[in-house]
Legacy VTK file of the C-alpha trace (Angstrom):
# vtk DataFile Version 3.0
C-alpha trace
ASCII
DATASET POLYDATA
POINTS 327 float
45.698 -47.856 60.599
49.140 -49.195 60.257
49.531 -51.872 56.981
52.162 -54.430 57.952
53.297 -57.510 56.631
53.795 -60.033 58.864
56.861 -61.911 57.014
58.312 -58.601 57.144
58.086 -58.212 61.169
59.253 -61.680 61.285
62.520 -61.121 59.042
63.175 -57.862 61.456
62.774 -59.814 64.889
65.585 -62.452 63.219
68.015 -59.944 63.307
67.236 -58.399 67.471
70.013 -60.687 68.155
72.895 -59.167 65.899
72.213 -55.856 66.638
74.072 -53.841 69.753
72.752 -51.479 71.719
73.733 -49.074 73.745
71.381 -47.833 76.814
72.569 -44.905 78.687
70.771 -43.195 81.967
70.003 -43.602 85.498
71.043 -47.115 86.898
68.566 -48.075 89.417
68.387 -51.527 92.006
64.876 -52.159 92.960
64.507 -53.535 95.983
61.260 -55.410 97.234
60.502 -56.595 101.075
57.766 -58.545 100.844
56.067 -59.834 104.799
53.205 -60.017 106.906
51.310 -57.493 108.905
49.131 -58.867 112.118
49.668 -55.940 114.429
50.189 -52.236 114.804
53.439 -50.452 115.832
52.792 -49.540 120.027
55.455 -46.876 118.975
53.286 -44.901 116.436
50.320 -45.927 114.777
51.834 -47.544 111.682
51.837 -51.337 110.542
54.367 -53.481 111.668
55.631 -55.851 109.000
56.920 -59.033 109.694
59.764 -59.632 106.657
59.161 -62.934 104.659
61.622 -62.505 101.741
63.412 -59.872 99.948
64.043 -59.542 95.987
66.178 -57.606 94.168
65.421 -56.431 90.397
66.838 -53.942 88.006
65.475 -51.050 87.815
65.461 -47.388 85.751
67.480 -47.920 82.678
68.681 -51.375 83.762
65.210 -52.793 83.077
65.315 -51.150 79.370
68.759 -53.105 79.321
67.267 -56.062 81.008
64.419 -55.670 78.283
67.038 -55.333 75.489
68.223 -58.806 76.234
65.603 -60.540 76.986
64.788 -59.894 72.858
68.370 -61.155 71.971
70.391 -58.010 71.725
73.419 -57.247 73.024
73.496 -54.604 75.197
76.160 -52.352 76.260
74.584 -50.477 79.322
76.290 -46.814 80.518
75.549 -45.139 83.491
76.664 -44.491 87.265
76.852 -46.513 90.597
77.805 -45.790 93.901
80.870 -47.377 95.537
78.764 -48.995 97.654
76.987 -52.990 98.377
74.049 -51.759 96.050
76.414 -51.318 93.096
77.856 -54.730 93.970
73.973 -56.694 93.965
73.174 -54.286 90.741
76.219 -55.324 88.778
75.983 -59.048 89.605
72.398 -59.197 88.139
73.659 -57.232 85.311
76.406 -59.766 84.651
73.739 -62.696 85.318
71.675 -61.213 82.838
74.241 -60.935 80.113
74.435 -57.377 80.161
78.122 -55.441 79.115
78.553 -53.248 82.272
82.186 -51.889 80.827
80.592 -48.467 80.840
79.147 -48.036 84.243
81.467 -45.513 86.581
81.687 -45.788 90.006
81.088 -42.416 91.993
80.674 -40.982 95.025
76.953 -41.242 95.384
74.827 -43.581 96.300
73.341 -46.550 93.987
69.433 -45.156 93.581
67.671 -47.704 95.202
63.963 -48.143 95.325
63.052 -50.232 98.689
59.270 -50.775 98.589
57.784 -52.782 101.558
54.664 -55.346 100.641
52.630 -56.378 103.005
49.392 -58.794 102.018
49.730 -58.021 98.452
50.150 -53.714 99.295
52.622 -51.580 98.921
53.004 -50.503 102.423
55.377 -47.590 101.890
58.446 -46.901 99.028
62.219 -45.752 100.494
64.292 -43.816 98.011
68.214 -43.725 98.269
69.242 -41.647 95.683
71.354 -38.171 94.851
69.685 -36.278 92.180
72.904 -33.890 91.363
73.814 -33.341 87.864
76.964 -35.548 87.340
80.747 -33.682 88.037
82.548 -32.672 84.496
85.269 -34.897 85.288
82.722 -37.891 85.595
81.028 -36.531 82.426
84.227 -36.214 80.392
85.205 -40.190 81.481
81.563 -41.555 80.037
81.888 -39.276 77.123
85.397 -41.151 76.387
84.308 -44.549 76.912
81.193 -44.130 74.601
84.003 -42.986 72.125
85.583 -46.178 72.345
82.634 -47.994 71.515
81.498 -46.250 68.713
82.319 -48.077 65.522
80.511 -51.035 67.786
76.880 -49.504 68.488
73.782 -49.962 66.191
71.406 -48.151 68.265
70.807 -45.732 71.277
68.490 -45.292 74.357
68.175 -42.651 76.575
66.923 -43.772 79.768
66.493 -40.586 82.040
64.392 -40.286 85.476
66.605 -36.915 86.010
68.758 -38.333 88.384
71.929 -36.339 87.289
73.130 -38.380 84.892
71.550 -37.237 81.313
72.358 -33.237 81.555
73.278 -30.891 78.689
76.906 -32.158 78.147
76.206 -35.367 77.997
73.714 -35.393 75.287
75.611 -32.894 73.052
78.442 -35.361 72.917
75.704 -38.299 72.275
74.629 -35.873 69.360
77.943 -35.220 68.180
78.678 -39.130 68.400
75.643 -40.939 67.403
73.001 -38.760 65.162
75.322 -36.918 63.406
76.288 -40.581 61.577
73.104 -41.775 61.282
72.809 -44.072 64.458
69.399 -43.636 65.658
68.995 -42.252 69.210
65.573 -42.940 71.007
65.052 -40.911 74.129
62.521 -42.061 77.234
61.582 -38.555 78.511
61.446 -35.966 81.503
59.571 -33.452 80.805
62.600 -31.014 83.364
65.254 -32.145 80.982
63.281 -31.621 77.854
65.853 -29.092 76.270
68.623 -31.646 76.681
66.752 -33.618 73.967
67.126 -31.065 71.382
68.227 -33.108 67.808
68.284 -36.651 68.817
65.615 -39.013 66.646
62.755 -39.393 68.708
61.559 -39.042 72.047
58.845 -41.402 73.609
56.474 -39.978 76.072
53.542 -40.761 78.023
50.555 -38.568 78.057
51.257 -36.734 80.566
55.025 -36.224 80.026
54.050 -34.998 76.618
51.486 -32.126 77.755
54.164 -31.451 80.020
57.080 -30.761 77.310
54.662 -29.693 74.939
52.437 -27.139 77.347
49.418 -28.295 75.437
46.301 -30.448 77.374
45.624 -33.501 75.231
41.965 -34.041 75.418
41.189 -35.550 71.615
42.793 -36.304 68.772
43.041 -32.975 67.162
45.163 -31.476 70.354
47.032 -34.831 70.421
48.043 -34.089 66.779
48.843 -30.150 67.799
50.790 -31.141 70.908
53.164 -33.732 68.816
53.659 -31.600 66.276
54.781 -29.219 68.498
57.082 -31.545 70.690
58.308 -32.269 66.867
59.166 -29.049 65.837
60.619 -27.500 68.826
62.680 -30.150 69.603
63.612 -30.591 65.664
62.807 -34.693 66.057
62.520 -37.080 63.497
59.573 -38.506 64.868
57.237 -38.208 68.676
55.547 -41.479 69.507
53.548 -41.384 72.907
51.983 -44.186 74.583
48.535 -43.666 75.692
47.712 -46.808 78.502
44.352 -48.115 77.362
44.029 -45.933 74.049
47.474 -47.688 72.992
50.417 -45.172 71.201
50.487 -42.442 68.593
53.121 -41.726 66.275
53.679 -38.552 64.521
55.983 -37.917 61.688
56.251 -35.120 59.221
55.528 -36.610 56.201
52.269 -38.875 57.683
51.086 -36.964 60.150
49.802 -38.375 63.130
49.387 -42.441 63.164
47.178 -43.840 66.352
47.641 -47.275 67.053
44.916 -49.315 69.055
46.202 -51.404 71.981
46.722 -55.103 71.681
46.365 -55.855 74.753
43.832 -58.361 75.889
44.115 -58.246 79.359
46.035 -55.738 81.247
47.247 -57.700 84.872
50.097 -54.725 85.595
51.390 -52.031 83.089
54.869 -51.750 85.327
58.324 -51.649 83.295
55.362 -51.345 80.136
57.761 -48.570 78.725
60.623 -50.208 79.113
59.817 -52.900 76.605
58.209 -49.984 74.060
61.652 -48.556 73.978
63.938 -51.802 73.564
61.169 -52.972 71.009
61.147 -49.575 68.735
64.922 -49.221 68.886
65.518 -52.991 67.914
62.508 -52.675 65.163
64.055 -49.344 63.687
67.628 -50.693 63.331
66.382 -54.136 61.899
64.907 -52.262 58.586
61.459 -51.539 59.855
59.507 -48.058 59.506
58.666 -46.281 62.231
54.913 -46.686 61.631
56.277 -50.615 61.692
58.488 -50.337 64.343
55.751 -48.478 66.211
53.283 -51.348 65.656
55.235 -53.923 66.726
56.296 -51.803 70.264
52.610 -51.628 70.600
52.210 -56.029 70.419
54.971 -55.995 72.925
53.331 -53.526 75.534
50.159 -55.608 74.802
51.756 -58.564 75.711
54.257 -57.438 79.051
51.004 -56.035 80.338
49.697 -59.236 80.582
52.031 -60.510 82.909
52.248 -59.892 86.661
55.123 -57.776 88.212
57.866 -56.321 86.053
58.168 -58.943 82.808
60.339 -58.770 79.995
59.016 -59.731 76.025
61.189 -62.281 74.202
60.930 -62.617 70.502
59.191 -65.740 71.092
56.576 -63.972 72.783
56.273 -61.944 69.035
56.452 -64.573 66.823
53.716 -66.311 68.337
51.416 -63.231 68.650
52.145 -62.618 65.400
51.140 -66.567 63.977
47.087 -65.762 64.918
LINES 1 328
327 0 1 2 3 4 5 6 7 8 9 10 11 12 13 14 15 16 17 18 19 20 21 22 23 24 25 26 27 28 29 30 31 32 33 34 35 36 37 38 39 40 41 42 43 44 45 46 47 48 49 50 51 52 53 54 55 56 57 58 59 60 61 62 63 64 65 66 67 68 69 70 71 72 73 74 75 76 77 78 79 80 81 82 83 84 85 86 87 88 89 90 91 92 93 94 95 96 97 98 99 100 101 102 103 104 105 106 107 108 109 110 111 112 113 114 115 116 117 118 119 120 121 122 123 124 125 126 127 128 129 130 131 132 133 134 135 136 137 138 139 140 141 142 143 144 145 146 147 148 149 150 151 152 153 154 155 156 157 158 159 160 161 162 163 164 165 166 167 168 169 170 171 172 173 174 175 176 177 178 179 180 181 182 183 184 185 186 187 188 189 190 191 192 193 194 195 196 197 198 199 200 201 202 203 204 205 206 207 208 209 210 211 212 213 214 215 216 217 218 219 220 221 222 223 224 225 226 227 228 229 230 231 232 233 234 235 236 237 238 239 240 241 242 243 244 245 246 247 248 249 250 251 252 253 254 255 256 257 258 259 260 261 262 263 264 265 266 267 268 269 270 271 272 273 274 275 276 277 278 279 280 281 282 283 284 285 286 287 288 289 290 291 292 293 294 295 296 297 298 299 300 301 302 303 304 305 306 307 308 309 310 311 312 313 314 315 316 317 318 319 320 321 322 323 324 325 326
């Protein structure tokens, strides 16, 4: 059981909105078509929607940056586009969000785009546009020197990767070489492919099944949960694993405490989408306002309690924490 204080949470959320951070990963513009159906395709036996009204979101490790600010942060957000109208609709709801886009590189690729099609409340059918090639060394070598230039500036770092070619090898070895090595904590939101790209950063933050995946191990109870982190831990050479666990809520495990499960808050769960998301912007904001990680940990866990809670992909605003925290 984690023992907080609750002044002490409090003082921590205060400072979310001087702290900077920096999310790097794979930029992604969800897309959703939402319509009617009232007939079937006489072309093939398929569903023909009739289109009501489209939405655009962002998506991948925009929504960690879109999470970032809706806690007060300041977020400096690194990644690839296309040169294409996606990049255009992603940046603009960057900029509307008050997100810092100086660090986004336009490439030739496509924007990743997730089109899904809803029809009478179901998803009818999901189009991907995206190139999954690790990124060019010339590209590489350009993000590497603009997160130089922003060093001195960054309090915190997330690595947002859905191993779309833009974490690889290179890339985190200069994040290493930048970041860790001077004490600025970097977080890491998994794929289990890429796993030996994470080699030395802080922590790493995977579900369930991305963590029997890196670690090889089945988790079935608490004493192979325990084994598996460890071994995620060690291999990796981590400060710390936390994995999130749906229902059964997260589990942190750290050398010096062991392994620390943490109960869900939520009440209600109405849609666990972008859930992640707002673990990742709450830990790395927690960590990097003076809070443990068994701290930081518990108050990532209230967050996911509460975005759950919501319908479609929500955000948590420190507002939201202060007032789960007052009962």
């Amino acid at each position: 059981m984690v023992e907080v204080s609750h002044n002490k949470l409090k003082g921590a959320i205060s400072k979310f909105k001087d702290k900077r951070i920096l999310v790097i990963g794979d930029l992604m513009l969800d897309r959703f078509i939402w319509g009617k159906v009232s007939r079937i395709s006489p072309e093939a036996p398929v569903p023909v929607v009739e289109v009501e009204k489209e939405d655009f979101l962002l998506g991948g490790a925009a929504n960690v940056a879109h999470n970032l600010r809706a806690l007060g942060a300041r977020v400096l957000m690194a990644g690839v586009v296309g040169d294409d109208d996606s990049a255009v609709k992603l940046l603009e709801l960057a900029a509307s969000s008050g997100l810092d886009s100086s660090l986004v590189i336009k490439d030739d690729r496509p924007t990743t785009v997730k089109t899904r099609v809803i029809a009478q409340g179901q998803q009818v059918v999901r189009v991907d546009r995206e190139s999954r090639q690790i990124l060019c060394n010339q590209t590489i070598e350009r993000l590497c020197k603009l997160l130089e230039m922003h060093l001195d500036t960054i309090d915190g770092v997330i690595v947002s990767d859905y191993a779309k070619g833009v974490i690889s090898k290179a890339l985190m070895d200069k994040v290493r070489a930048l970041f860790v090595q001077k004490g600025i904590p970097v977080l890491v939101d998994p794929k289990p492919i890429n796993k030996e790209f994470y080699r030395g950063v802080t922590l790493i933050a995977p579900n369930k099944a991305e963590a029997e995946a890196i670690s090889g191990i089945l988790i079935s109870d608490e004493s192979s949960l325990e084994i598996a982190l460890k071994r995620i831990y060690k291999e990796l050479a981590l400060e710390a694993v936390l994995i999130t666990r749906g229902s059964k809520g997260m589990a942190l495990w750290q050398p010096e405490q062991g392994l620390l499960s943490i109960p869900t808050m939520a009440k209600e769960v109405y849609d666990v989408t972008g859930a992640g998301d707002t673990v990742m912007a709450t830990l790395v904001l927690s960590k990097t306002s003076g809070l443990s990680w068994d701290e930081s940990a518990y108050l990532a866990n209230a967050a996911a309690g509460i975005v759950v809670g919501k319908v479609g992909t929500a955000t948590v605003t420190t507002e939201d924490l202060l007032t789960l925290l007052e009962l």
